[in-house]
C-alpha positions in Angstrom: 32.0 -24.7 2.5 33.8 -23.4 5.2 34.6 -24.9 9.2 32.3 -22.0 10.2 29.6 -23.9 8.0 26.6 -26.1 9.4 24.4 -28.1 7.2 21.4 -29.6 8.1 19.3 -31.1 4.8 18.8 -28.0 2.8 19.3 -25.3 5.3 23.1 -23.9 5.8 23.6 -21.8 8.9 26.8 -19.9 8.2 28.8 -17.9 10.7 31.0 -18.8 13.9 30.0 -22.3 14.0 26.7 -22.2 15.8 24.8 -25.1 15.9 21.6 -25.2 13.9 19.1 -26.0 16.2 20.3 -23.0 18.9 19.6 -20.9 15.5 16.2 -22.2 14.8 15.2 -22.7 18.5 16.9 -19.4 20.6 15.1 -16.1 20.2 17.1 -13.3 18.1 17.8 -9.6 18.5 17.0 -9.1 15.3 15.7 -11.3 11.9 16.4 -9.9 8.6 14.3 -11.7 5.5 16.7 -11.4 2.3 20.4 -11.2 1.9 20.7 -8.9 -1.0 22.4 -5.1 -0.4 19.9 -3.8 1.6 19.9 -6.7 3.8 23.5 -7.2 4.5 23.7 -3.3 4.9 21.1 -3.1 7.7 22.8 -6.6 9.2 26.3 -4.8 9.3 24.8 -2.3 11.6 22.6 -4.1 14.1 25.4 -6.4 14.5 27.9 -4.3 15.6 25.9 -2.5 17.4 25.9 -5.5 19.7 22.1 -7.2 18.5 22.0 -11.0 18.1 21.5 -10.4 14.0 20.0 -13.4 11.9 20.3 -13.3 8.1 17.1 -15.6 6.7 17.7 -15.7 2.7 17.2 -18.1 0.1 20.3 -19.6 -1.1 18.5 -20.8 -4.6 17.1 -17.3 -5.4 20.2 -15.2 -3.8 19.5 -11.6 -4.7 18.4 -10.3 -8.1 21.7 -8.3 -8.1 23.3 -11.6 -9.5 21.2 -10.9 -12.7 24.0 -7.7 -13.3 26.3 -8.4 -16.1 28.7 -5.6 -14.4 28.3 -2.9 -11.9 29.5 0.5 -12.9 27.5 3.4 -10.5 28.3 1.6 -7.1 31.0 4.2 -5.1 34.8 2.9 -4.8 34.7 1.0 -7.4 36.3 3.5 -10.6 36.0 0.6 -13.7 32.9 -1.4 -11.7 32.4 -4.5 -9.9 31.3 -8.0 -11.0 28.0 -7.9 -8.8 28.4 -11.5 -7.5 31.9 -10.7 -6.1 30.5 -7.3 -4.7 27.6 -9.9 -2.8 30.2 -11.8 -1.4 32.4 -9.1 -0.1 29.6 -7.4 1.6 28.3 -11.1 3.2 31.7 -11.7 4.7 31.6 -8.0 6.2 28.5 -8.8 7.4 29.4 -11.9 9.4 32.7 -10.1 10.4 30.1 -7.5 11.9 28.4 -10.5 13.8 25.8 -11.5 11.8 24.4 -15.4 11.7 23.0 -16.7 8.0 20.4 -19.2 7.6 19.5 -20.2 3.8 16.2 -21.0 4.1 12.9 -19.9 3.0 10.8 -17.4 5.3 7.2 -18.3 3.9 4.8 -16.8 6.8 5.2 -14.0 9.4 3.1 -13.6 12.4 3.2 -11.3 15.9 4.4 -13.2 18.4 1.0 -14.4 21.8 1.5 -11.6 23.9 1.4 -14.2 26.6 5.1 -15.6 25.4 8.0 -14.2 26.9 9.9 -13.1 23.9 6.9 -11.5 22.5 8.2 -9.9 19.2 7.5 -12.0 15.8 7.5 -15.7 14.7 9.2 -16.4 11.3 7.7 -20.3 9.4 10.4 -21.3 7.5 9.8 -23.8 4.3 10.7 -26.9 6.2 7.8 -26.1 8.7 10.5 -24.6 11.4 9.5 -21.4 13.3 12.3 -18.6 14.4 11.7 -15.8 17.1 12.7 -12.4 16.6 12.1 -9.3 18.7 12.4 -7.2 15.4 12.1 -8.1 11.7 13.2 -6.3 8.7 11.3 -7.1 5.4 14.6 -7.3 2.9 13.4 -9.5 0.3 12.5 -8.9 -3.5 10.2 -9.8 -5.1 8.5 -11.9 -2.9 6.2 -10.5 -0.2 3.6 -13.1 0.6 4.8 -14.1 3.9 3.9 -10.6 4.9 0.2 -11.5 3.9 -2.2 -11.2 6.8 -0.4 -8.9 9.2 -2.6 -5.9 7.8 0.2 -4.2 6.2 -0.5 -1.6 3.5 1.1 -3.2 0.4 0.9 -1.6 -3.1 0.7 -4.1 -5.3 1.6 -3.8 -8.9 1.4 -6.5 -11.3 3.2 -9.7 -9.0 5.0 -7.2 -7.0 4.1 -5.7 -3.7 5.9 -2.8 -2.0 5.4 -2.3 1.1 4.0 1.7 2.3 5.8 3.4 4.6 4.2 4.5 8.2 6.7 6.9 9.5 6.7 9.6 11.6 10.4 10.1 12.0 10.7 11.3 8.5 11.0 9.2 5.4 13.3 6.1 4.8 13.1 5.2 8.1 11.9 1.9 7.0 8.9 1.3 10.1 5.5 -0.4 8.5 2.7 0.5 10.9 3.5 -2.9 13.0 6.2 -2.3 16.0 9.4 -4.1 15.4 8.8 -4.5 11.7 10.7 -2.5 9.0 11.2 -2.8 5.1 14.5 -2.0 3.8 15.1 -1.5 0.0 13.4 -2.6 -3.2 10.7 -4.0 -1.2 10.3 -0.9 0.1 10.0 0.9 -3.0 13.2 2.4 -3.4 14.9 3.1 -6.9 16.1 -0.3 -8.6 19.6 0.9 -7.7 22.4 -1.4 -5.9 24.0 1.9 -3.7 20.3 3.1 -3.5 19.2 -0.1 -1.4 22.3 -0.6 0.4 21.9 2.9 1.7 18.4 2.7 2.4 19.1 -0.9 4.1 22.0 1.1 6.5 19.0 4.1 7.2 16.5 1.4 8.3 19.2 -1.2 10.4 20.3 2.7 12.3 16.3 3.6 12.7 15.8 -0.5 14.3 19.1 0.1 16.6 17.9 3.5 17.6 14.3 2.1 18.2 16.3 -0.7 20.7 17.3 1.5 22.9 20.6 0.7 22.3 23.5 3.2 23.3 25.2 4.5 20.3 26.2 7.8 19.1 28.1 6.8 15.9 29.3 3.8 14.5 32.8 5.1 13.9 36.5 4.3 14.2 38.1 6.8 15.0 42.1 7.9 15.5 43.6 7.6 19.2 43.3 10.7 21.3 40.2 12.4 18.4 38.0 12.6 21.7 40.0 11.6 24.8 42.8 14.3 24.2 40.1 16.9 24.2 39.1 15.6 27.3 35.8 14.0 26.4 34.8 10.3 26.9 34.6 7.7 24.1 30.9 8.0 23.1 29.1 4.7 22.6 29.5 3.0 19.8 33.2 4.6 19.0 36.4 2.8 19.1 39.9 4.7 19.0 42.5 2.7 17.5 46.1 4.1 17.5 48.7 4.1 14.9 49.9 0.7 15.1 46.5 -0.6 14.9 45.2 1.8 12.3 48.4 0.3 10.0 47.6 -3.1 10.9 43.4 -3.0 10.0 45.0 -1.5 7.1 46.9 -4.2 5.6 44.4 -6.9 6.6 42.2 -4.7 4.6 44.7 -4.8 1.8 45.0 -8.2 2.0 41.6 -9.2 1.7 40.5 -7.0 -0.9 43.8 -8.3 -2.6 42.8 -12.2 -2.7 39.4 -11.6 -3.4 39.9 -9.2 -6.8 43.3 -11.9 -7.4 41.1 -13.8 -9.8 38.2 -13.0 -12.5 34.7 -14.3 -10.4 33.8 -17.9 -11.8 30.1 -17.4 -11.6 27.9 -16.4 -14.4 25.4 -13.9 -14.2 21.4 -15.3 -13.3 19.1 -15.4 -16.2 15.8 -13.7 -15.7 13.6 -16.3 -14.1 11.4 -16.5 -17.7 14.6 -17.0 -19.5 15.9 -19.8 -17.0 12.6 -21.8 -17.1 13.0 -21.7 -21.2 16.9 -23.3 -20.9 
């Protein structure tokens, strides 16, 4: 575990060394349930688009991309990717982004009294804790019982439910029907596909930051001068970096990507849940 690590029984809170109670007990920008692709990919945005971004997902379960013997249709990476090092390369870019994790349990999800300040949504985590969240994206597969009793439209198919999609700003955009509550990814019914969920879970974290009100035009770096030589302001959300910056995010880039491909991953792949309960 890392000094950016907090441990408190079961529950982990990972990121900038935040203390777990001001996790449980402050309000957040943002809650997203699950911390597969789609998940990290809508957290990468909201976060650096400047929302308080918490990461709720269950550190036993982890995401049913672990099951992957070896990733081979996932962009930018020509001879695959072991899907458990692909997991924690995107979780790290996450929490560079700004994003807090909790590994917990999310079993119940209700709209917060319009009376309370906040208003937004309360999250009842396993241990009988409660988090507030302005927004909430539904990330999690295959689970979607704590989503029971918020009148949701879910098709349900066998165990599984998938939440349907009430969208008036054209499809993927993830909203439910309920304000301030999205789906991102398989729970969402998109295609069983790692760079299929990771985009979708990118389309709904843009739709949530464009909902906020939040000013952004792109989230892009982009070389010294691209704009401001022509004249034009920086437009929210844009950074320009100059040379000697642009070769310096490049090596650290280089370096990371270096350590974390220097070894073969130690972990396994996860059986199927039947298989596992048969060992």
């Amino acid at each position: 575990m890392s000094e950016s690590d907090v441990m408190d029984g079961e529950q982990e809170v990972t990121n900038g060394g935040r203390d777990i109670d001001d996790v449980i007990e402050g309000s957040h920008d943002v809650a997203i349930v699950g911390g597969g692709v789609a998940g990290l990919s809508a957290g990468i945005f909201t976060a650096r688009a400047g929302l308080d971004t918490l990461v709720v997902d269950d550190a036993e379960r982890g995401s049913i991309l672990r099951r992957n013997a070896h990733l081979e249709n996932f962009p930018g990476f020509p001879a695959g990717v072991d899907t458990r090092l692909l997991l924690e390369m995107t979780k790290e870019q996450a929490e560079r982004a700004g994003c807090t994790f909790l590994h917990g349990v999310v079993t119940g999800l209700r709209e917060a009294e319009a009376e309370t300040e906040t208003g937004g949504f309360e999250l009842a985590l396993e241990g009988g804790e409660t988090i507030d969240a302005e927004r909430v994206i539904a990330a999690s597969w295959a689970d979607s019982s704590y989503l029971d009793g918020l009148g949701l439209e879910i098709d349900r198919r066998g165990s599984k439910g998938f939440v349907v999609e009430k969208d008036d700003d054209g499809p993927q955009a993830g909203h439910t029907g309920i304000e301030g509550l999205y789906a991102a990814g398989r729970i969402a019914d998109q295609y069983h596909q790692a760079i299929v969920t990771a985009g979708h879970g990118a389309r709904v974290g843009l739709t949530l930051v464009h909902d906020a009100d939040v000013s952004l035009y792109h989230d892009w770096v982009a070389p010294a001068g691209y704009f401001t030589d022509r004249g034009r302001e920086v437009p929210p959300g844009i950074e320009e970096i100059d040379e000697a910056e642009r070769r310096q995010r490049e090596r650290e880039s280089m370096e990371v990507m270096r350590e974390y491909f220097a070894e073969p991953h130690p972990d396994e792949p996860t059986p199927h849940p039947s298989l596992a309960d048969d060992q």
